[in-house]
C-alpha positions as CSV (number, residue, x, y, z in Angstrom):
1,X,105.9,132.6,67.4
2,X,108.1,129.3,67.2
3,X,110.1,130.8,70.5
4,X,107.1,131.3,72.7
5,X,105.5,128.0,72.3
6,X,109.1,126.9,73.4
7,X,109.1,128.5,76.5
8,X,105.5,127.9,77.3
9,X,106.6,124.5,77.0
10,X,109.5,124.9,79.2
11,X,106.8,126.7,81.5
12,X,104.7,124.1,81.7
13,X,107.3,121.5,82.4
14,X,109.0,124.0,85.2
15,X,105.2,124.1,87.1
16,X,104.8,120.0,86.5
17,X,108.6,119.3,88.8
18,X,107.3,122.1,91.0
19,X,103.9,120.1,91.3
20,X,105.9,117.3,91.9
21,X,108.5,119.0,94.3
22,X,105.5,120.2,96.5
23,X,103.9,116.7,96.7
24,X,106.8,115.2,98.3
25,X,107.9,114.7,101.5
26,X,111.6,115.0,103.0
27,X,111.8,113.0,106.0
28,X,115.6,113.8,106.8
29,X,116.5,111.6,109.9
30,X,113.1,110.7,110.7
31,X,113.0,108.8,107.8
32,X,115.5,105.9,110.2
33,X,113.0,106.7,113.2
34,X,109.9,105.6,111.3
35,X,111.8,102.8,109.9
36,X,113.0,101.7,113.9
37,X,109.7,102.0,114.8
38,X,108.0,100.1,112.3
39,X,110.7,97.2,113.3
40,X,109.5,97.6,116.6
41,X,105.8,97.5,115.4
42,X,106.5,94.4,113.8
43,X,108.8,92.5,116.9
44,X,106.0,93.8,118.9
45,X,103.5,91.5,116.7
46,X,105.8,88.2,117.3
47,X,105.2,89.2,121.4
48,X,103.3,88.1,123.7
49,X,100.3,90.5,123.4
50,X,98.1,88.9,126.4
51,X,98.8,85.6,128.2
52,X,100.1,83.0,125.8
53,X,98.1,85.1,122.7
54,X,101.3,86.5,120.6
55,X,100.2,89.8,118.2
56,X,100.1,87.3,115.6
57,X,97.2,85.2,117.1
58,X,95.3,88.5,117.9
59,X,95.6,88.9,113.7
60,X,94.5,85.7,112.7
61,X,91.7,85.3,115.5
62,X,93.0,81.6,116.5
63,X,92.3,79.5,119.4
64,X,95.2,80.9,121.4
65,X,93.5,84.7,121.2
66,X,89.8,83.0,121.9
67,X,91.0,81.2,124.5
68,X,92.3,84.6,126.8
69,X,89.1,86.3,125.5
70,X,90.7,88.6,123.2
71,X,87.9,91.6,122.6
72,X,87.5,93.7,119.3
73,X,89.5,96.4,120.2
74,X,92.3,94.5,120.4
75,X,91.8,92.7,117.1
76,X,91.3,96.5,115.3
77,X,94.4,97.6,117.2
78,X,96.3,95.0,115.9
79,X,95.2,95.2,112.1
80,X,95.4,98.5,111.9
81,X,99.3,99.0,113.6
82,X,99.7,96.7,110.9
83,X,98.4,98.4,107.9
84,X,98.4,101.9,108.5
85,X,102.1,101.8,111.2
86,X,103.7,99.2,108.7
87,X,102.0,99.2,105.6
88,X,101.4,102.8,104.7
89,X,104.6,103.9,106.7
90,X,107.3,101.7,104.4
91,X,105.0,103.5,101.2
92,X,105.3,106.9,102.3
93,X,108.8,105.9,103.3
94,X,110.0,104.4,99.9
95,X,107.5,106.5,97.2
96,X,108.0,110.1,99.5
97,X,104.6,111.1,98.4
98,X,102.7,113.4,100.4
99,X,99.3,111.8,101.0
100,X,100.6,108.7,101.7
101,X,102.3,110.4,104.6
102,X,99.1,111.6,105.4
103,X,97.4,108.3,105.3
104,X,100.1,106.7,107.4
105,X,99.7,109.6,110.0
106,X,96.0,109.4,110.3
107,X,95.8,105.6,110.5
108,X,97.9,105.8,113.4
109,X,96.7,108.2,114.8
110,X,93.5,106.0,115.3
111,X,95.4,103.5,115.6
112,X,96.5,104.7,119.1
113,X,93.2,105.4,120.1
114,X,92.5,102.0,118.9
115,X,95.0,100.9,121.1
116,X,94.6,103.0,124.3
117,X,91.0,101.2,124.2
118,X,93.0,97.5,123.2
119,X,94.8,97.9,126.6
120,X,91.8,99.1,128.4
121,X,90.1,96.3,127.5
122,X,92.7,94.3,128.5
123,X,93.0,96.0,132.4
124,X,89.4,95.4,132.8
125,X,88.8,92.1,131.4
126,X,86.5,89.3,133.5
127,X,88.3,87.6,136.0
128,X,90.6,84.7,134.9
129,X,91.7,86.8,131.7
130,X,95.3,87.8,132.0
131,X,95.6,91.5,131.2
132,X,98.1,93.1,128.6
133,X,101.4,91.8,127.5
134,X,104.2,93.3,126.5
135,X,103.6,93.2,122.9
136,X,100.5,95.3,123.3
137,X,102.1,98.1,125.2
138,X,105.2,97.8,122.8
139,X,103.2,98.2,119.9
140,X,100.9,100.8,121.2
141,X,103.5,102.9,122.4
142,X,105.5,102.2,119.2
143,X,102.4,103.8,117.2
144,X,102.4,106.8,119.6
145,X,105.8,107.8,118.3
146,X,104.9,106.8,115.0
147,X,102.2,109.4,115.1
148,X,104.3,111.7,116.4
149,X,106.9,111.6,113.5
150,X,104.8,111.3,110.9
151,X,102.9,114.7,112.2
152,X,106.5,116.3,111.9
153,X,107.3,115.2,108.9
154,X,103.9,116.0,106.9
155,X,103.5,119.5,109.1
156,X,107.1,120.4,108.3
157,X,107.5,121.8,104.7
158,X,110.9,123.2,103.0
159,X,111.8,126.3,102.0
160,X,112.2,125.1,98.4
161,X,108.4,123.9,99.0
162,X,107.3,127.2,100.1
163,X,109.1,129.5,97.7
164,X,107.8,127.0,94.5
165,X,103.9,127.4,96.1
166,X,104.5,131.4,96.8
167,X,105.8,131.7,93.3
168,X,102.5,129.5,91.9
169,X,100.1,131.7,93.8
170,X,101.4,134.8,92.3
171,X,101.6,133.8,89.0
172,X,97.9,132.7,88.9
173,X,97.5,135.6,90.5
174,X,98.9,137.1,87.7
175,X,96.9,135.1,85.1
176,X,93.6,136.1,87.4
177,X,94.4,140.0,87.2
178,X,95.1,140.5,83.2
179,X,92.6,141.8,81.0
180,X,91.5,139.4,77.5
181,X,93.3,142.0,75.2
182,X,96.6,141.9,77.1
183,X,96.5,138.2,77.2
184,X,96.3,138.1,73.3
185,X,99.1,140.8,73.2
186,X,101.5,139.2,75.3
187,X,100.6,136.1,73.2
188,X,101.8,138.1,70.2
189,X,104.7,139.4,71.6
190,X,103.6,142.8,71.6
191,X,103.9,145.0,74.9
192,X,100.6,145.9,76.7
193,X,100.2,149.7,76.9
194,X,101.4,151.2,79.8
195,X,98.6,151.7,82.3
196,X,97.9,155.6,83.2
């Protein structure tokens, strides 16, 4: 009896690394691309994002972005390039966990709608408003790739991933399909009678 709590133990442990194996992420080389790209999210904050307004003064809302009539979507753009393109990327990045991936790809993913209407807003402001800077379009275009990586690296799952999740479903499978009375006979190391 001793012996079979000792490999349902080691059982138990084997399914919690699995658990752990499958809830990671393995960026390969995009892991540098993200990390490029974030540094160019960040350069693009320090740039001029319209007129003399830098990224920075879009965050902070300061004279400099009132001034050039800086609009909302701008402002959203701005925070959210920085939370979920910087922030949540450089977690996902350093921790390898799944869902944070997940969060980083679907902030910027709105994050590019964000900015595809921050740039808009910007071509069509009132008269007298300059339109977008560089910083804007760097930064935009900086979360477009962004999203694009981090839909490859959360879509993209090993083989060591697949075979540990196949290998999970079969064995609950398994669990699903035996009867009460072959449970408790397996439990006490007899063999279940053959099935005719």
């Amino acid at each position: 009896m001793p012996a079979m709590s000792d490999f349902e133990a080691y059982r138990a442990e084997l399914e919690k690394a699995e658990r752990k194996v499958a809830g990671e992420i393995q960026p390969g080389a995009r892991a540098m691309v993200v990390a490029i790209l974030v540094f160019v999210l960040l350069v693009s904050l320090i740039l001029p994002h319209t007129g003399g307004a830098r990224g920075v003064d879009v965050l902070m809302g300061d004279s400099k972005a009132l001034s050039v009539g800086i609009a909302l979507p701008s402002r959203l753009f701005t925070w959210f390039a920085l939370v979920f393109g910087v922030g949540f990327s450089m977690l996902a990045l350093t921790t390898r966990r799944w869902f944070l991936a997940w969060i980083a790809l679907a902030g910027s993913a709105l994050s590019s709608a964000l900015g595809l209407l921050a740039v808009w807003s910007r071509q069509t402001a009132v008269h007298g408003h300059p339109g977008p800077g560089i910083g804007l379009l760097l930064g935009w275009l900086a979360v477009i790739l962004l999203t694009f990586h981090w839909a490859r690296v959360v879509w993209t799952r090993t083989a060591v991933q697949l075979a540990a999740e196949e290998q999970r479903r079969a064995a609950a499978s398994e669990r699903q399909s035996r009867t009460l009375l072959e449970d408790l006979d397996r439990r006490e190391g007899k063999q279940p009678p053959a099935a005719t």
